[in-house]
N, C-alpha and C positions, 0 to 999 in steps of 0.2 A: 320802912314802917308801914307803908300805903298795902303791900304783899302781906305782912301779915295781917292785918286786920282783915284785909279780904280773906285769908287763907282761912281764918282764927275765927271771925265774927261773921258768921253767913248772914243773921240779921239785921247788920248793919248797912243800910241800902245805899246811902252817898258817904262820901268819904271826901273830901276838899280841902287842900292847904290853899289859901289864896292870900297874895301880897298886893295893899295899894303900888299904882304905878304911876308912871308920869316922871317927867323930865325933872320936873321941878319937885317933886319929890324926896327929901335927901335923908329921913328915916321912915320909910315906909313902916305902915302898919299891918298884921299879917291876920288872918284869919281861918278858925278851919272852919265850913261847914261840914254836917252830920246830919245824917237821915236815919231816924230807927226803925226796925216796924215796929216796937212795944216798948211802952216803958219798962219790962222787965230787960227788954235788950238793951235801952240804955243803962243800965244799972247795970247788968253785965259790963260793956263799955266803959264806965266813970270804975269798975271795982279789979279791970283786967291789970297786969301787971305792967302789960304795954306803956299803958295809959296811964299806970303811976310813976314808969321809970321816967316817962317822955316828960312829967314835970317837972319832975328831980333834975334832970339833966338841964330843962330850962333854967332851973335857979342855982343849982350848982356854978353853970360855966356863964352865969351875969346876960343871960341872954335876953331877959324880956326887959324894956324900958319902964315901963309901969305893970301894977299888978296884974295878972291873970284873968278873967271876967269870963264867965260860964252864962249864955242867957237861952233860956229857953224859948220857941218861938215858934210860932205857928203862919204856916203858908192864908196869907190872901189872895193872891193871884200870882200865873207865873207857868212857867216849866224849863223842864231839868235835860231834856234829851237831848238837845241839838248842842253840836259841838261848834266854837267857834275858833278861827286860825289869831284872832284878834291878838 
């Protein structure tokens, strides 16, 4: 999935599947972060078909725990570059 949105969405600047972690952890909860550069590229994004199947697919095959949740959010502090082995 991660190949084509890069392939597919050049405006899409981050792209993040992230799962809580930890030992004690025993249903993690998962999250994508998304970076756009315009709301018109998000709206590309939320209308691609990628992005409708990948729903479907979640609710088809019983995969999300609780509903779905889309929040939009704006950076206070922070950066994105540095990679960690963590």
């Amino acid at each position: 999935m991660t190949k084509k949105v890069y392939d597919r969405e050049p405006d899409t600047l981050r792209y993040q599947f992230t799962k809580e972690s930890g030992d004690e952890i025993k249903t993690p909860e998962f999250v994508m972060v998304e970076t756009y550069k315009s709301q018109e590229a998000l709206e590309k994004h939320l209308g691609a078909t990628a992005f409708k199947d990948l729903g479907k697919t979640f609710g088809n095959e019983g995969l999300l725990a609780k509903d779905l949740a889309i929040f939009r959010v704006e950076s206070v502090a922070g950066y994105e570059r540095r990679k960690s082995n963590l």
